[in-house]
Structures are given as C-alpha cells and as structure tokens.
C-alpha positions as CSV (number, residue, x, y, z in Angstrom):
1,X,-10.1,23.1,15.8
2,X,-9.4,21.7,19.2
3,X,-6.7,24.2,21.0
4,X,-4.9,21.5,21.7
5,X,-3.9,20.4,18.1
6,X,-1.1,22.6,17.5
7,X,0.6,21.7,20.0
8,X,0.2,17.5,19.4
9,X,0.4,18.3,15.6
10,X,4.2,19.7,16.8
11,X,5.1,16.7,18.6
12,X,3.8,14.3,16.4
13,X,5.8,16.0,13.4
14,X,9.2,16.4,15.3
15,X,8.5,12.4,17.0
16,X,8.2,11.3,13.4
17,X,10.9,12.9,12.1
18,X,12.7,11.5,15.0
19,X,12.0,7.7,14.0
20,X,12.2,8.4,10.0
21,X,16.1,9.8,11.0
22,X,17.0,6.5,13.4
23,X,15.5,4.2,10.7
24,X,17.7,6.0,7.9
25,X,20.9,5.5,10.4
26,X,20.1,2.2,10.8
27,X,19.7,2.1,7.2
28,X,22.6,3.4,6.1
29,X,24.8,1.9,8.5
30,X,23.4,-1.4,8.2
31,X,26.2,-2.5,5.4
32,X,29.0,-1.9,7.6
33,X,29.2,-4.5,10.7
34,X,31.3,-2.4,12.6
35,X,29.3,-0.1,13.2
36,X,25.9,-2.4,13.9
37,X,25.9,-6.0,13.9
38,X,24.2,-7.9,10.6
39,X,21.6,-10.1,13.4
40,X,20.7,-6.5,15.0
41,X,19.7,-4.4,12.1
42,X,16.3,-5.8,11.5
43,X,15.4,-4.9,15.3
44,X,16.7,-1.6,15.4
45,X,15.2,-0.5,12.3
46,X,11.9,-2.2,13.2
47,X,11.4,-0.9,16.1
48,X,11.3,3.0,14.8
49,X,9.3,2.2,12.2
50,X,6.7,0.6,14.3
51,X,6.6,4.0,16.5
52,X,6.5,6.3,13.1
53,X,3.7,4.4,12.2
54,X,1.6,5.8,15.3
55,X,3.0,9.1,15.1
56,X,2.3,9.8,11.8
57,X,-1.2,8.7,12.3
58,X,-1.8,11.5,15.1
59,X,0.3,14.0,12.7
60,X,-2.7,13.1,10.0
61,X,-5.0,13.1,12.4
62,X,-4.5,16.8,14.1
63,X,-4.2,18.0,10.2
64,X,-8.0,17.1,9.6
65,X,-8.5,18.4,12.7
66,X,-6.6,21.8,11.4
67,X,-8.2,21.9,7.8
68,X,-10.7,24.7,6.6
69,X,-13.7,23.5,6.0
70,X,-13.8,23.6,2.4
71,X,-10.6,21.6,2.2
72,X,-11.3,19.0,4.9
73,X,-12.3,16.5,2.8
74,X,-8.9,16.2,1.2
75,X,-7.6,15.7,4.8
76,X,-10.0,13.3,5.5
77,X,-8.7,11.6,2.5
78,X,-5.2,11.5,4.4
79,X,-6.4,10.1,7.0
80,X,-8.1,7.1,5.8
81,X,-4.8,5.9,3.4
82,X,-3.2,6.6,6.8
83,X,-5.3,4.0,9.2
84,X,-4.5,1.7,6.2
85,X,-0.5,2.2,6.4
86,X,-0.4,2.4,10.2
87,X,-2.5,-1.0,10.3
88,X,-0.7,-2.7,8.0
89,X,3.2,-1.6,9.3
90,X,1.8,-2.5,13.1
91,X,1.4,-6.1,11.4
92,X,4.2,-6.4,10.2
93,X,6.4,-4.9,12.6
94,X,4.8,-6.3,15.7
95,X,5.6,-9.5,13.7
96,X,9.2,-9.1,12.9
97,X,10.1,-7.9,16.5
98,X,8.2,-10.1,18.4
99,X,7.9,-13.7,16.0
100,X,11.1,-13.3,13.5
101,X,13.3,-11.4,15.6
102,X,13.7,-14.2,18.4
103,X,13.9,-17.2,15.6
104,X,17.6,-15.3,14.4
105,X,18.7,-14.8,17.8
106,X,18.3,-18.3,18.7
107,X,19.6,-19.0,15.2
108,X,16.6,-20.7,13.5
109,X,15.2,-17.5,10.9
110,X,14.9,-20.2,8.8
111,X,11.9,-21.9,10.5
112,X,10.6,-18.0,10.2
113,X,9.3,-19.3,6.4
114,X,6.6,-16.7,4.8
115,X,6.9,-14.4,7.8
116,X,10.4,-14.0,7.1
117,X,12.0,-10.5,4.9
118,X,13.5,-11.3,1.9
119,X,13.2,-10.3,-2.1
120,X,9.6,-10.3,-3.2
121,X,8.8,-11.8,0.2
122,X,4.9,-11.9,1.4
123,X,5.9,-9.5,4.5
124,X,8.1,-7.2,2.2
125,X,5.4,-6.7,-0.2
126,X,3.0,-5.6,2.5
127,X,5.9,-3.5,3.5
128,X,6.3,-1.8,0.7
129,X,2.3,-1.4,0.0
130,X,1.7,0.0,3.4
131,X,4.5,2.9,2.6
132,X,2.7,3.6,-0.5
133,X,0.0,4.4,1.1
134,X,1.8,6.5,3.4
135,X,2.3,8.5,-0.1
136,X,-0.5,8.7,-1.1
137,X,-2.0,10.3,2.5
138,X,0.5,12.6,2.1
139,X,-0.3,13.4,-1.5
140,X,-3.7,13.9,-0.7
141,X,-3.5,15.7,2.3
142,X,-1.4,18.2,1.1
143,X,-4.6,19.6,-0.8
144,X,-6.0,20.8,2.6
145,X,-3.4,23.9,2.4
146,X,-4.5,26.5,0.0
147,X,-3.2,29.3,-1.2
148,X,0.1,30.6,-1.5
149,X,1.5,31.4,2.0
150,X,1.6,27.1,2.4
151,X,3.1,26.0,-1.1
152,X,6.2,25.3,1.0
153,X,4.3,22.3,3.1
154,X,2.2,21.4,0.0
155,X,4.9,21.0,-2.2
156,X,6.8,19.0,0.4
157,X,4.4,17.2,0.9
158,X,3.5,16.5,-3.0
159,X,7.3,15.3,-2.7
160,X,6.5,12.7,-0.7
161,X,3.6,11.4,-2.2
162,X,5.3,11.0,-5.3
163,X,7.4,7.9,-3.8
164,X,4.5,6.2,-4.3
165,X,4.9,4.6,-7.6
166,X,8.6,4.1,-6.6
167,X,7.9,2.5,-3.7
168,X,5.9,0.0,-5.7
169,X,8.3,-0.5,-8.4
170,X,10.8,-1.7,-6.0
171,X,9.2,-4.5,-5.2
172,X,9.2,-6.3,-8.8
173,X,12.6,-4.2,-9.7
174,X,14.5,-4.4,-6.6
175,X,17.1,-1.5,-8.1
176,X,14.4,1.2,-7.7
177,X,14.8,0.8,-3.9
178,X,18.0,3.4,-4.5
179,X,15.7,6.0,-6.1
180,X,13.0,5.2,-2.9
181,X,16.2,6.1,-0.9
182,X,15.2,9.3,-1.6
183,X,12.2,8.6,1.2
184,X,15.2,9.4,3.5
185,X,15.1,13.1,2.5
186,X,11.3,13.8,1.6
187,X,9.7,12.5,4.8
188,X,11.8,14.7,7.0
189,X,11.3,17.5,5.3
190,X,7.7,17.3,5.3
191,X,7.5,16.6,8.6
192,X,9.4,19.2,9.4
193,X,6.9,21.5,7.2
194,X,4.1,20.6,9.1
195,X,5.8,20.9,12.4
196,X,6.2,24.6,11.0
197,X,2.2,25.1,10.3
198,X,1.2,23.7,13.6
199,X,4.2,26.3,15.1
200,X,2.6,29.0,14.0
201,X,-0.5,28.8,15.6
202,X,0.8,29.0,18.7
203,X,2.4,32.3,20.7
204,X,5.9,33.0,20.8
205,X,6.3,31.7,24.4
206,X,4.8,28.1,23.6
207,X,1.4,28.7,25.5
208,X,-1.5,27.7,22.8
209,X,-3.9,30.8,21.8
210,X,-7.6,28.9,21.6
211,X,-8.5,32.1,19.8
212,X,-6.2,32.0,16.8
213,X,-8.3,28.6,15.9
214,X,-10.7,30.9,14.7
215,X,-8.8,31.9,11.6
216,X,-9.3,28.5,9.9
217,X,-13.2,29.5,9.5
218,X,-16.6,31.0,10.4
219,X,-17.5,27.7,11.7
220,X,-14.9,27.4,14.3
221,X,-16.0,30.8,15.9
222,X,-18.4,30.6,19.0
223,X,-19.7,33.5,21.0
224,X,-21.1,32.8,24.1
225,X,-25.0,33.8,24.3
226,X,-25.7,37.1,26.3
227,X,-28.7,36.7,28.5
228,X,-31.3,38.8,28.3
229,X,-31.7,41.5,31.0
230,X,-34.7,41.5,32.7
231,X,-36.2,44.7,33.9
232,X,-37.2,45.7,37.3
233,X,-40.3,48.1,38.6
C-alpha cells in the first residue's frame, strides 16, 4: 500500500460525506421555497452530486489499494461497479448543469425534451441505475475487511449496498423513493467508517507511518538488499 493512501482514503471519505450531506439539505429543503427557490434546487443538488461522484471513486480506489491480498479481489470488484456509477452520474450531471440548467433559467425546460428529470424519465432512470451501482461497490467492497475488529465498516457498508434493490424499485414505484431516503443516513455513515480505517493507519500527530503499511501483508514488506562486504589483504 502506497503511504500516501491513508491519508487520500481520509479526505476522500470526509469530501464525500461532505457532498452526500449538501445534497440531503438540498433535498430536504427543496419542498419549502423559502428556504431555496423551486428553479435553484436542481443546480444545487446537482452540483454535489457530480463532485461525490469523483470522490467516492478515489475513496474506492485507495481501498483496493488498502486491501490484503487475499481480499483484494472483492475490492477490485468495488472499484469496477464504481467507474460504472461515477461515469454514468458525470453524464448526467454535466448534462443537467450545463444543457438543462440554462433552458429553466431562460424559461424554456420544456425544449430540454428526453434530457429533461421527470417520473420514469430516460435521465432519471440512468440516475437511479448509476446509484445502484454505487450499492453494489459498496456491497462488494465491504468483503475486503475481514475479521472482527472491522464489522463496524463492513456492516455499514452492507447497509448501503442494500439500497440497491430500493433504489431500483423507485423508479417503476415512485413511493419507494421514501424508503431510499434512507441513502441520507447509510452513505454518511459509511463514509464516515472508512474515514475511521484509513485514520488509523496513520500516527496520532497526522504525519503518515510508511511502515505500518506493512501490516496489511508479507507482500507489502520490502527490505533493502545488504551488499556484500568485500575483504581486504
């Protein structure tokens, strides 16, 4: 493990956190127009989702990076459903913000047509699949901590991937979106959790210990080759 993936895997985790909580207050707020104007809640929860998209990618990323060896494949796993959500969300966001998002200011979202959110809409549905497989990294990495001293992250994790089929109901029973409100809750926490694991690794005054890599296995370990002395007459 690279000794500098604690200290990204941190950032990443608390950055994500960061934009999971401004989309939930965006979210939450968004049926009260005192508080945030109806043509401005599209934007502002776009735009943090677009960013938790790339920072949840590097989070994945620095936990293959983190994995024992014997578990890395489940990581890898992550990872790959990962690319997949982060692709499709960049798509979809970089659309909304930068196509939709100027048609509703200048008041012509209708000419917005397929691009446009709406109930069973083509850019919802990819929404909605790109978050499931957000889950389902999640569900998968969570396999690369063994053993009891990280059930805490693993079952956070777990959490989260179980969205999944929730996330996919919603789309054909718009009601299960209440019970995928529960996304607000179990991305945090994981995040969080894995923020946690990543702390660890690293001393008590922040500085990285390359050293304490060497836990996550044999192969990590390198010892520098001793020359050979060579005699004298």
């Amino acid at each position: 493990m690279s000794a500098f993936t604690p200290r990204i895997g941190i950032w990443a985790a608390m950055l994500s956190a960061l934009f999971a909580a401004c989309f939930s207050i965006v979210a939450l707020a968004a049926n009260s127009t005192l508080l945030i104007p109806a043509i401005w809640v599209n934007p502002l929860s776009f735009a943090p989702s677009l960013l938790l998209a790339w920072t949840y990618l590097v989070l994945m990323a620095c936990v293959l990076d983190a994995a024992p060896p014997e578990q890395r494949v489940w990581a890898l796993l992550g990872l790959c459903f990962t690319v997949l959500y982060a692709t499709m969300n960049s798509i979809v966001y970089v659309v909304q913000l930068v196509v939709v998002t100027p048609l509703v200011f200048q008041g012509n979202g209708d000419s917005a047509g397929v691009l446009a959110f709406g109930p069973r809409s083509f850019m919802l549905s990819l929404n909605a699949v790109a978050y499931a497989l957000m889950s389902a990294s999640a569900f998968l990495a969570a396999f690369a901590f063994p053993g009891r001293a990280q059930r805490f992250v693993r079952g956070a994790m777990w959490a989260h991937g179980a969205m999944e089929p929730v996330v996919i109901a919603a789309i054909f029973w718009p009601r299960m979106t209440y019970v995928g409100a529960l996304w607000i809750v179990t991305f945090p926490t994981m995040a969080f959790a894995l923020a946690g694991v990543f702390r660890r690794v690293a001393t008590a005054d922040g500085r990285l210990r390359p050293q304490s890599c060497a836990a996550h296995g044999p192969a990590l370990q390198h010892q520098p080759v001793q020359p050979m002395p060579v005699r004298t007459k």
